[in-house]
C-alpha positions in Angstrom: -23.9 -1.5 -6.6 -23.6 0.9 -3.3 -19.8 2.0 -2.3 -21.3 4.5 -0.1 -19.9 4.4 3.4 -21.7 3.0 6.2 -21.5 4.8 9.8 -18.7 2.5 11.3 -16.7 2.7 8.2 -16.7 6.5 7.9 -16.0 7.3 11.7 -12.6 5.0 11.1 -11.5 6.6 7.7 -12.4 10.2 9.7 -10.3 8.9 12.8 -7.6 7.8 10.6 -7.9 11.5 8.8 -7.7 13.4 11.7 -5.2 11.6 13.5 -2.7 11.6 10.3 -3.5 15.7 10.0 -2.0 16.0 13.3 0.9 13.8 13.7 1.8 12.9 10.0 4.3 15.3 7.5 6.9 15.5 5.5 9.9 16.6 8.2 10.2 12.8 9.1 14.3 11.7 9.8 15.1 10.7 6.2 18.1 8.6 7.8 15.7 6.9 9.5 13.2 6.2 7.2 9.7 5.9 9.1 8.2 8.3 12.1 8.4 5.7 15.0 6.0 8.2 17.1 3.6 8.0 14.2 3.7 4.0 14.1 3.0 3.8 17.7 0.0 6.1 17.4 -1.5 4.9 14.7 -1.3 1.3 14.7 -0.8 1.0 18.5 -2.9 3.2 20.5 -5.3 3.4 17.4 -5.2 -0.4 16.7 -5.4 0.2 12.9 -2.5 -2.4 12.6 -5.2 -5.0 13.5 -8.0 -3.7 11.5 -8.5 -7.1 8.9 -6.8 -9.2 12.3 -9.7 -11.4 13.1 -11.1 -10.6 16.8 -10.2 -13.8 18.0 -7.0 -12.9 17.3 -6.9 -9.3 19.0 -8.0 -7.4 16.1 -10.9 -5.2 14.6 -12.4 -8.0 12.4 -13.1 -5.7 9.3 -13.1 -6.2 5.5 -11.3 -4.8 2.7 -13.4 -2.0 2.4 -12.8 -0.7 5.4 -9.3 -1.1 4.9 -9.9 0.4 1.8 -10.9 3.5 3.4 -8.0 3.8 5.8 -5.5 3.6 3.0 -6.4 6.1 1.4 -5.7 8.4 4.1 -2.3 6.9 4.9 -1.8 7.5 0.6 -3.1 11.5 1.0 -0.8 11.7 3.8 2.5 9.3 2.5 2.6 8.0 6.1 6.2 7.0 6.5 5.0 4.3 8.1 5.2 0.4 7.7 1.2 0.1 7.7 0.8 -1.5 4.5 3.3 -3.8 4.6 2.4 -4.7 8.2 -1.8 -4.7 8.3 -2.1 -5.6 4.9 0.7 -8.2 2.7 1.7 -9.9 6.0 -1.5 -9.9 7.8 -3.3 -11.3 4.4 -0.2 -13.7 4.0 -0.5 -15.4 7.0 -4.2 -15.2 7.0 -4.0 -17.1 3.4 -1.4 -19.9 4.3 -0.9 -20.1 8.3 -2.6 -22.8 10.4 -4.7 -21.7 13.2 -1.6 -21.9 15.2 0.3 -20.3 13.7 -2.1 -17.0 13.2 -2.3 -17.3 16.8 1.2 -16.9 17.3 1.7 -14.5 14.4 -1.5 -12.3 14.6 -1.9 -10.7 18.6 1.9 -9.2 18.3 1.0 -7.7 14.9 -2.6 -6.3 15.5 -1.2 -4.7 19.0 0.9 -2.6 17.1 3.9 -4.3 18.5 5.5 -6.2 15.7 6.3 -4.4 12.7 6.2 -7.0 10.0 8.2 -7.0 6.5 7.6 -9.0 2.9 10.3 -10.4 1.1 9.5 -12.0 -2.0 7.8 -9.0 -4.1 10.9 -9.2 -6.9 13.5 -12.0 -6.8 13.1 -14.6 -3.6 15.3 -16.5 -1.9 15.6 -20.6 -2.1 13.9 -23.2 0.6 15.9 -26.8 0.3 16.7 -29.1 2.8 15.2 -27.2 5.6 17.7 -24.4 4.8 16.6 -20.8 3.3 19.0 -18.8 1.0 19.2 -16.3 -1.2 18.2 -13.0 -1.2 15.2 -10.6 -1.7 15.4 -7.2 -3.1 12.7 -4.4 -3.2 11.8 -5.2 0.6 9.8 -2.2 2.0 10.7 -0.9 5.6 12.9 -4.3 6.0 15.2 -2.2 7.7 12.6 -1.6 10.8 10.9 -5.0 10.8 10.8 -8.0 13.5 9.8 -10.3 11.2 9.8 -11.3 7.7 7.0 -13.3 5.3 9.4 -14.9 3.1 8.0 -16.2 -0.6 10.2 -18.4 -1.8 11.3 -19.5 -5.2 9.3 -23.0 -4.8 6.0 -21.2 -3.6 6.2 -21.7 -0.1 5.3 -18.8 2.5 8.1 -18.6 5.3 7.5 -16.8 8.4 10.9 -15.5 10.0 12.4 -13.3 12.7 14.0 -10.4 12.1 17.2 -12.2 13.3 17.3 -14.9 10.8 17.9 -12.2 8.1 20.8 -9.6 7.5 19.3 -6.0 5.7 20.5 -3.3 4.1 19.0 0.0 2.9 19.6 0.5 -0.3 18.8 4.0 -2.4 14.9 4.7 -3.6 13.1 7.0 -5.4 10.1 7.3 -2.8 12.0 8.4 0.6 8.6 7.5 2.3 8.4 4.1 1.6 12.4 2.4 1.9 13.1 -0.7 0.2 16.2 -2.9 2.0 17.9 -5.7 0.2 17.7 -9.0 3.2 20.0 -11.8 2.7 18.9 -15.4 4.4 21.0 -18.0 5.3 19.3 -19.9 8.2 17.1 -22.6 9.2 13.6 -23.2 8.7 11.8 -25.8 10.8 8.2 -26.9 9.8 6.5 -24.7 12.6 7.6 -21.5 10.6 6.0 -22.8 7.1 2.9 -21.4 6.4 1.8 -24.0 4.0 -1.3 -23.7 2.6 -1.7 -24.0 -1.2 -2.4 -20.9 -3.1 -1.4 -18.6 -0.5 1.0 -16.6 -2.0 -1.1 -15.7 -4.9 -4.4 -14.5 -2.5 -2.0 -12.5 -0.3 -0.4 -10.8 -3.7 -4.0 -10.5 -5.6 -5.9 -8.9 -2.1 -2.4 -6.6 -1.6 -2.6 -5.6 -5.6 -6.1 -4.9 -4.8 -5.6 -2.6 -2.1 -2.5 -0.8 -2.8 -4.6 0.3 -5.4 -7.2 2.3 -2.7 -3.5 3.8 -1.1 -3.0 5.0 -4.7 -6.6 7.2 -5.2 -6.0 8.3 -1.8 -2.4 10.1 -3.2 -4.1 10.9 -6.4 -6.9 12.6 -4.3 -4.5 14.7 -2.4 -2.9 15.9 -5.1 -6.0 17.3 -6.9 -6.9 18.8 -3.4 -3.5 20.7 -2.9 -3.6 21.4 -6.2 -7.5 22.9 -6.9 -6.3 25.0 -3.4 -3.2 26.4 -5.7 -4.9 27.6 -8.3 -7.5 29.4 -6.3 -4.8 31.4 -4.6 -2.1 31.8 -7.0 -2.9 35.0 -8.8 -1.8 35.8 -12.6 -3.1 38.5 -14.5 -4.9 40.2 -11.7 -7.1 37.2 -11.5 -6.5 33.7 -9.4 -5.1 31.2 -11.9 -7.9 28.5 -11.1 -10.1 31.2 -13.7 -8.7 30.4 -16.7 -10.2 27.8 -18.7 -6.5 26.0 -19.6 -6.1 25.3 -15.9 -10.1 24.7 -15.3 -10.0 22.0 -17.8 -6.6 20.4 -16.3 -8.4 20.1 -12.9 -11.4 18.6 -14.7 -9.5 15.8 -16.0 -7.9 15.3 -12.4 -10.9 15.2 -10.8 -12.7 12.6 -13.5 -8.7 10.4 -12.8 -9.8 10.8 -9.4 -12.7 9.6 -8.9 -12.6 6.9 -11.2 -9.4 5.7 -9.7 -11.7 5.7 -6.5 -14.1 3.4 -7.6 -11.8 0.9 -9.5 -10.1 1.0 -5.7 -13.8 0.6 -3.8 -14.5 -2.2 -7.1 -11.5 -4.4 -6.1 -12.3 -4.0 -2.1 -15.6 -5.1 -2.6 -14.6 -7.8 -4.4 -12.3 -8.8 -2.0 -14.5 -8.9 0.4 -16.5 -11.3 -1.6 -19.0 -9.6 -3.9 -17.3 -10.2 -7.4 -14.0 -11.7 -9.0 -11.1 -9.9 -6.5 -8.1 -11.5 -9.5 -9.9 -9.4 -11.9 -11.3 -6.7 -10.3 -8.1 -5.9 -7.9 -5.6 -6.6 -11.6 -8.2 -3.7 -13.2 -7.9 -1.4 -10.1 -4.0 -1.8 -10.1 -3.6 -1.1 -13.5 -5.7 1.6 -13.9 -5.1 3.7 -10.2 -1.4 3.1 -11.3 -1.9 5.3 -14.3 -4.3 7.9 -13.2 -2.0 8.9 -10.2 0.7 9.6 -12.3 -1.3 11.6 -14.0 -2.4 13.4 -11.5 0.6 13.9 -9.5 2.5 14.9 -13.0 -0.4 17.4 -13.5 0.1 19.2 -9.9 3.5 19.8 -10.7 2.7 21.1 -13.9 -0.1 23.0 -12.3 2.2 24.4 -9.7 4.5 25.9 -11.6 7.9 26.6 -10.9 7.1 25.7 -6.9 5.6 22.9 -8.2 9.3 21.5 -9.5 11.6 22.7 -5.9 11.9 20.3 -2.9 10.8 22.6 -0.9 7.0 21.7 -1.7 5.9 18.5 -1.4 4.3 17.9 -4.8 7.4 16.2 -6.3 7.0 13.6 -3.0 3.8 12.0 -4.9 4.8 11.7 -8.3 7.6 9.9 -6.7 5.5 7.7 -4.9 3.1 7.1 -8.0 6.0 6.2 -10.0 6.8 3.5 -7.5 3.9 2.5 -6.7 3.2 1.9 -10.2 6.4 -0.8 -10.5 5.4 -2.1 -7.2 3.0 -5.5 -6.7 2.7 -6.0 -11.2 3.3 -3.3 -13.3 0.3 -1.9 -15.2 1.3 -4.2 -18.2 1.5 -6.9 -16.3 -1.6 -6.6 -14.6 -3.8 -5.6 -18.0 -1.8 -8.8 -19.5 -3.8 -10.8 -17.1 -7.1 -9.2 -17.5 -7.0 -9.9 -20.7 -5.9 -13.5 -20.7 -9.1 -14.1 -17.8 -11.4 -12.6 -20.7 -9.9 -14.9 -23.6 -10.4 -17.5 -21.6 -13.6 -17.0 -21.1 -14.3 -16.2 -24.3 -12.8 -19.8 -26.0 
């Protein structure tokens, strides 16, 4: 098995790098909650919004490792940005249960860089009956700057929606980079908006699980990075704090959560992209990436010192993401829960 990068793939994760370098931070309006200049950029002018659009449809046409790739620089970054939620769970939602139709009508807008898209239905979901959706979805990400919503509902359907079907509201987060919204619904829904193929929901959730997972090595990465740079310049003792074998040994163990939580995140893509089981190898990837980026992001803070614990530096921004991150898509548990009930099955 060969994860190493091919030509195309590494010129668009070193595009993505370089262009996030330049235009991406942490002085984003908080109020706001994204970078608008940084959304137009990147998945405008750059088209990364339609990197797994099919080309028929206006996109790039690329796989989950690609995608893999590019997400783990918008995760060393914390792009304030709706990228994953756009080019990822609604792209692979509508992909799973849309009609060719309706991908026609859903996909150009989103892969041009000019529809923001939403998904409602990661915690609680709204109802579908009579025609009529109500209810309400919490936990939304960057609801609060989408045109339009993939709606699960409680019965299993996938609903695709304006923007002005739905009322949002921000509500309080722990991660300011990635805002959640409450959205209520209370509207119509005609057949034309029902993206009804069976199974959809759970490929769009398993392929999402799967590659939220490569957005998580990606922050983990960055975090042994800024860290390994602190501990060559901090000096202690008349010698840089990166000497001491303590601190040698806590970067160690970083790095070895680093670069496994890569290839658990390069296992799952693969596998998405049809070389393996992608419910099993994107629930493994989950869990585990989950766990070793807390790790990691609790270590740099540790690592750091008293910086390390002040807003001013930007290490307590990634153990805040982890920690979501982690809840986000299937907890851990959740996610080893059904590893293990695939292997008992197998095993009866």
């Amino acid at each position: 098995m060969n994860f190493a990068p091919d030509e195309d793939r590494q010129l668009i994760q070193e595009t993505a790098r370089g262009y996030l370098n330049d235009h991406s931070g942490y002085d984003f309006d908080a109020a706001d909650g994204w970078n608008a200049n940084l959304w137009a950029g990147f998945a405008g002018e750059l088209g990364f919004a339609g990197l797994m659009v099919p080309e028929r449809f206006g996109g790039l046409g690329q796989g989950a490792m690609t995608m893999a790739a590019v997400l783990e620089e918008t995760g060393r970054a914390l792009a304030p940005i709706p990228f994953f939620e756009t080019a990822v769970l609604a792209v692979q939602a509508i992909l799973a249960g849309g009609s060719e139709a309706q991908q026609a009508a859903l996909l150009p807008g989103i892969a041009s860089g000019q529809v923001r898209a939403a998904f409602a239905g990661t915690a609680n979901r709204p109802s579908l009956s009579g025609g009529r959706l109500t209810g309400t979805a919490d936990f939304v990400s960057f609801g609060h700057v989408a045109h339009l919503f993939v709606v699960a509902t409680r019965e299993g359907t996938l609903v695709a929606l304006p923007a002005e079907a739905a009322a949002v509201t921000r509500v309080a987060n722990l991660d300011a980079t990635r805002p959640f919204s409450t959205v209520y619904f209370d509207c119509a829904v005609d057949a034309a908006q029902l993206l009804a193929i069976p199974g959809a929901f759970d490929r769009a959730m398993t392929v999402a699980a799967g590659l939220l997972a490569a957005e998580q090595a990606g922050g983990a990465r960055h975090c042994l990075q800024m860290t390994a740079d602190y501990a060559r310049q901090r000096v202690q003792f008349g010698r840089p704090i990166g000497s001491f074998q303590a601190v040698k040994h806590m970067l160690a163990d970083m790095m070895v959560s680093v670069e496994s939580a890569h290839s658990a995140a390069l296992l799952a893509a693969d596998a998405i992209d049809g070389n393996g089981d992608p419910a099993e190898a994107c629930s493994i990837a989950r869990a585990w990436c989950s766990d070793e980026y807390l790790h990691c992001a609790g270590q740099a803070i540790q690592l750091h010192g008293g910086i390390g614990f002040t807003w001013e530096h930007p290490a307590h921004r990634y153990f805040k993401r982890a920690r979501a991150s982690a809840s986000w898509l299937g907890a851990p548990a959740e996610h080893r829960e059904r590893v293990a009930a695939r292997i008992i099955s197998e095993a009866a």
